[in-house]
OpenMM code with the backbone's topology and positions (N, CA, C; nanometers):
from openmm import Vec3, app, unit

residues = "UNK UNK UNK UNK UNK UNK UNK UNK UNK UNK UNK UNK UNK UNK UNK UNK UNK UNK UNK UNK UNK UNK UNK UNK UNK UNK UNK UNK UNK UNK UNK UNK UNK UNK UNK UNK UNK UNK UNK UNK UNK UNK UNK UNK UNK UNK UNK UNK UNK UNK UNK UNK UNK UNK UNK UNK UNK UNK UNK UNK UNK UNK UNK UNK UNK UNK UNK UNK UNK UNK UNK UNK UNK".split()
positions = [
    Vec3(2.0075, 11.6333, 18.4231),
    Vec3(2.0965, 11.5243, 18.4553),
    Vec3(2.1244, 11.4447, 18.3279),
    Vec3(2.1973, 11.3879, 18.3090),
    Vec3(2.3361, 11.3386, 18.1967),
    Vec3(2.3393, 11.2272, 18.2565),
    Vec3(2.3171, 11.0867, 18.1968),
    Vec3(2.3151, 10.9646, 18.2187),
    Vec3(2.4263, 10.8581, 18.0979),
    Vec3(2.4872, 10.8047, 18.1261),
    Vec3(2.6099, 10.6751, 18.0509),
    Vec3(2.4912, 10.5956, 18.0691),
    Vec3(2.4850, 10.5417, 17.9015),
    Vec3(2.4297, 10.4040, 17.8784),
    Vec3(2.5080, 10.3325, 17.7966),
    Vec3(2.5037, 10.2281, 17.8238),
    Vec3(2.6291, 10.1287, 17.7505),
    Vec3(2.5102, 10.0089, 17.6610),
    Vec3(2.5522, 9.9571, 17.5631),
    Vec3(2.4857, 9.8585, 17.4762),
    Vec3(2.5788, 9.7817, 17.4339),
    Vec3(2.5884, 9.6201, 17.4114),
    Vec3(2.6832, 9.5551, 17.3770),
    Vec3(2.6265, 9.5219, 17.2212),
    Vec3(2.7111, 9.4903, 17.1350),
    Vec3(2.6888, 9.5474, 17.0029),
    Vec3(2.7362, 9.3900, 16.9544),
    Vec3(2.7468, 9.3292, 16.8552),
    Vec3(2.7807, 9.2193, 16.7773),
    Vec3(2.7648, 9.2164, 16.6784),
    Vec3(2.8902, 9.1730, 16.6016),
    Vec3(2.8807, 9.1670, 16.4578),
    Vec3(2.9332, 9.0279, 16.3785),
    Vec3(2.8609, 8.9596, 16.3043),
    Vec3(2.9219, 8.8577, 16.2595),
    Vec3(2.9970, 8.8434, 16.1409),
    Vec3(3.1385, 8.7190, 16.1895),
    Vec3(3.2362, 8.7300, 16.0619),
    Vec3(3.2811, 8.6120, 16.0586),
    Vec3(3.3137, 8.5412, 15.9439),
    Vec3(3.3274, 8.4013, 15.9053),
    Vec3(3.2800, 8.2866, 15.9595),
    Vec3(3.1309, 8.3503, 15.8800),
    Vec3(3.0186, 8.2502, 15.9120),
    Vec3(2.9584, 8.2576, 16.0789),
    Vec3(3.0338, 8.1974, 16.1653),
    Vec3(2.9586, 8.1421, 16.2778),
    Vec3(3.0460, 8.1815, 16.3872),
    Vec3(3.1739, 8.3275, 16.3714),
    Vec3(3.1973, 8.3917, 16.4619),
    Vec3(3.1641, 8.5114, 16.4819),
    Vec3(3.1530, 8.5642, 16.5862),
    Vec3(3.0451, 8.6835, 16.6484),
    Vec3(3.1725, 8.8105, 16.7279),
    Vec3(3.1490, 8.8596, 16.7011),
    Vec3(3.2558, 9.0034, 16.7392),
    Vec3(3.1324, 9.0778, 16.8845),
    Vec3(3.2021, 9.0714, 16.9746),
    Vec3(3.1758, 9.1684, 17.0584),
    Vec3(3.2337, 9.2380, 17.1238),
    Vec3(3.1250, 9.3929, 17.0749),
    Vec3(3.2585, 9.5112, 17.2065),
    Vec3(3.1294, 9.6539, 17.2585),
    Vec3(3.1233, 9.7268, 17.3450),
    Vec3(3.0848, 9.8038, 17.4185),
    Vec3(3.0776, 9.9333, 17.3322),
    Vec3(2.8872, 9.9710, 17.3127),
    Vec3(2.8885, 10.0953, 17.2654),
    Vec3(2.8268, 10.1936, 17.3417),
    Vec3(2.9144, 10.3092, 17.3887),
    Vec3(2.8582, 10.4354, 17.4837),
    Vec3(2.7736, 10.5206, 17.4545),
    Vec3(2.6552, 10.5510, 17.4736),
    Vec3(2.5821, 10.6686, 17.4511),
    Vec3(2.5909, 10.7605, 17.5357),
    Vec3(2.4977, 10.9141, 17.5263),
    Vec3(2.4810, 10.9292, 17.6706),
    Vec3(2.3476, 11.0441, 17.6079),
    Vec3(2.2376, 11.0427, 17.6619),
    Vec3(2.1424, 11.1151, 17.6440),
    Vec3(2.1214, 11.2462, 17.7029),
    Vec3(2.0596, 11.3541, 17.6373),
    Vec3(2.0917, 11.4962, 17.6788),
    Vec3(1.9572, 11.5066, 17.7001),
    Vec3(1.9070, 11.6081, 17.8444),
    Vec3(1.8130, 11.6925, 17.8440),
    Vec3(1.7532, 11.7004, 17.7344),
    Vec3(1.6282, 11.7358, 17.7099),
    Vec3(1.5546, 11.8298, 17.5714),
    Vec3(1.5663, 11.9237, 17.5957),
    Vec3(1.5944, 12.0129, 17.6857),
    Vec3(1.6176, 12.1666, 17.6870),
    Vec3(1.7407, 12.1649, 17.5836),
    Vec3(1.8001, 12.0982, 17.5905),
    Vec3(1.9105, 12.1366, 17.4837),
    Vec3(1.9212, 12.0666, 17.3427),
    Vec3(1.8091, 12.0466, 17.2914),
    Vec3(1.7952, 12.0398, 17.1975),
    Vec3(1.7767, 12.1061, 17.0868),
    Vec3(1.7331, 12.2286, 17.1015),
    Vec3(1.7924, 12.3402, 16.9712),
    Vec3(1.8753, 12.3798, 16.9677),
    Vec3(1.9931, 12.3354, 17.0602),
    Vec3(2.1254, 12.3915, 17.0436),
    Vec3(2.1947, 12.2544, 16.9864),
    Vec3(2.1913, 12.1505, 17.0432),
    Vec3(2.2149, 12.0083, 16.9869),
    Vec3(2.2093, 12.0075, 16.7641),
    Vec3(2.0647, 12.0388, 16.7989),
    Vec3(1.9801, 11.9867, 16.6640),
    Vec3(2.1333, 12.0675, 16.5460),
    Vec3(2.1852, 12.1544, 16.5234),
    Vec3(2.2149, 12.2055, 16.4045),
    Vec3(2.3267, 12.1350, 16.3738),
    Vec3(2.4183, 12.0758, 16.4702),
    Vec3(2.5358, 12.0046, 16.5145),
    Vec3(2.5426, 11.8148, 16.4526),
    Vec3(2.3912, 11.8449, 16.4316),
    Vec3(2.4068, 11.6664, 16.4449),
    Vec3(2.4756, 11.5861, 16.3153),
    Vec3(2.4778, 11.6416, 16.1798),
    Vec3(2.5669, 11.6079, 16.1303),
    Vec3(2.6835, 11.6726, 16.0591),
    Vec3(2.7526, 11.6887, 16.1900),
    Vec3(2.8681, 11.7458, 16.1614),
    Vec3(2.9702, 11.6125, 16.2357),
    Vec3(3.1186, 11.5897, 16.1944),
    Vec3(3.2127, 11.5195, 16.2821),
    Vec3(3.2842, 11.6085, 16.3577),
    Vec3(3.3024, 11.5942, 16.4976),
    Vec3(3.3748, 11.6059, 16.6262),
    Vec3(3.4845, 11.5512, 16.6389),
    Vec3(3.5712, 11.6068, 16.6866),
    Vec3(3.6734, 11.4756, 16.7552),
    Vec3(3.6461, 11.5505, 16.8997),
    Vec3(3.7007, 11.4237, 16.9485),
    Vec3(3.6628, 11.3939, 17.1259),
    Vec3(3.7669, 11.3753, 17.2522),
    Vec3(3.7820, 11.4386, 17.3166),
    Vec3(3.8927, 11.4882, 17.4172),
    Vec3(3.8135, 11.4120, 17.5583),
    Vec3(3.8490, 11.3563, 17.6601),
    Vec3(3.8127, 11.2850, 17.7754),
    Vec3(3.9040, 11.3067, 17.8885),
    Vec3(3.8264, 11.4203, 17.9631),
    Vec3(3.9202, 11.4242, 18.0988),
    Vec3(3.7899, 11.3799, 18.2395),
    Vec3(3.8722, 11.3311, 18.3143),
    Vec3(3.8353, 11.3093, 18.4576),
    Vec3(3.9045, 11.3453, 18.5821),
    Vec3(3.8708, 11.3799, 18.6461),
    Vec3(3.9046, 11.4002, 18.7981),
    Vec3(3.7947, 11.4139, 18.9144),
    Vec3(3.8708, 11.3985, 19.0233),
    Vec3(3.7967, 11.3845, 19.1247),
    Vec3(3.8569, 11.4735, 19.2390),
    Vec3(3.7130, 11.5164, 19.3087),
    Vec3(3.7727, 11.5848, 19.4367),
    Vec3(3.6985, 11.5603, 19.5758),
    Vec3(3.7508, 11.5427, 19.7071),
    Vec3(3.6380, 11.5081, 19.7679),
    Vec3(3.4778, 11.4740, 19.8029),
    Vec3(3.4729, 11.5991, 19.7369),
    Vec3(3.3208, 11.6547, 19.6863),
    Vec3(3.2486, 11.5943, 19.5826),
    Vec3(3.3237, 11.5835, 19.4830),
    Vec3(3.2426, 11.5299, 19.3706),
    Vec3(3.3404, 11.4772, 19.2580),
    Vec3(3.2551, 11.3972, 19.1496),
    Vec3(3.3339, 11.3519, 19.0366),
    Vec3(3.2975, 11.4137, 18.9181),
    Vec3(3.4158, 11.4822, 18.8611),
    Vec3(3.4074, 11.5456, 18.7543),
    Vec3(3.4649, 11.5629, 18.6061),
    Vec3(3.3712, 11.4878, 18.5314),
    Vec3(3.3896, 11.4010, 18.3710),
    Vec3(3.3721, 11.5657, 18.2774),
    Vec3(3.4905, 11.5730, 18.1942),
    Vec3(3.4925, 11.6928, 18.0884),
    Vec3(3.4927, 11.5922, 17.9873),
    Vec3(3.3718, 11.5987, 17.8894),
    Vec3(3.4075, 11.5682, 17.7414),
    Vec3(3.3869, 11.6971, 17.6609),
    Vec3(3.4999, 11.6901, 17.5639),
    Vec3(3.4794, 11.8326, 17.5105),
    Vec3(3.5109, 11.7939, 17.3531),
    Vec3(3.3436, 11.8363, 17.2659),
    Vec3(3.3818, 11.7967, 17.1124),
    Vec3(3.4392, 11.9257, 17.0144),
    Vec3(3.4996, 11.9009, 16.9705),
    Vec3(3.5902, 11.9552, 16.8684),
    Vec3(3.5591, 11.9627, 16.7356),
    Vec3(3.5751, 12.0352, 16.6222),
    Vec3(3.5421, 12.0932, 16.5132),
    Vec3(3.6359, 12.1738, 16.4423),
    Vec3(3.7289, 12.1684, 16.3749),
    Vec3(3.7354, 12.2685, 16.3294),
    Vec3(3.7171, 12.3236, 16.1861),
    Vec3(3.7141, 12.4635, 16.1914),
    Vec3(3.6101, 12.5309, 16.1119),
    Vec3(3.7053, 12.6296, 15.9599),
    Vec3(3.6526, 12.4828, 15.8556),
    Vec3(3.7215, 12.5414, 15.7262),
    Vec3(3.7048, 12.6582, 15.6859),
    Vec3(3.7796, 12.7566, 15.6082),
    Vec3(3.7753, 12.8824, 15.5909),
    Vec3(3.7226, 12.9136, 15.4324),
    Vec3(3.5723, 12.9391, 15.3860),
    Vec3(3.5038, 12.9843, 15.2732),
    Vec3(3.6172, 13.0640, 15.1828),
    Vec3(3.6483, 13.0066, 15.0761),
    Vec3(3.7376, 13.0900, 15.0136),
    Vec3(3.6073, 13.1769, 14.8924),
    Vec3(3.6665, 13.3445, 14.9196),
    Vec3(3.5415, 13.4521, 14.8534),
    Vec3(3.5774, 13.3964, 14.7158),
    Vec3(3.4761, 13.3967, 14.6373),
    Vec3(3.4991, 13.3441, 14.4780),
    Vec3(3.4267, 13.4463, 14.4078),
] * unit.nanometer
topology = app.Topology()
chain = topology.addChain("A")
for resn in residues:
    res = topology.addResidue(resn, chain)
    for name in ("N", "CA", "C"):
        topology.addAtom(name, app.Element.getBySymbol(name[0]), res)
């Protein structure tokens, strides 16, 4: 199971004003953590679909990569 945790975040700017806005996590199983682990610093971009059907609610996030081509030297 796949859980949304939200944290409210603040940052301060000219002097004695405070910036706030909503940061999403979401924590994975450890079973999938050797598949996770090789990924972690790489950048993604991030695609967000939802729908729903009687039955159930169903969230697609799908990360993205794409993959530069080794030029033979």
């Amino acid at each position: 199971m796949v859980k949304f945790q939200v944290r409210w975040m603040k940052k301060r700017y000219k002097r004695n004003q405070e910036y706030r806005y909503k940061r999403y996590s979401i924590d994975f199983p450890t079973r999938l953590n050797a598949k996770i682990e090789p990924h972690t610093h790489e950048n993604f971009s991030i695609d967000f679909a939802a729908r729903e059907t009687p039955e159930q609610e169903i969230i697609n996030i799908t990360l993205t990569r794409s993959k530069h081509a080794k030029s033979a030297a």
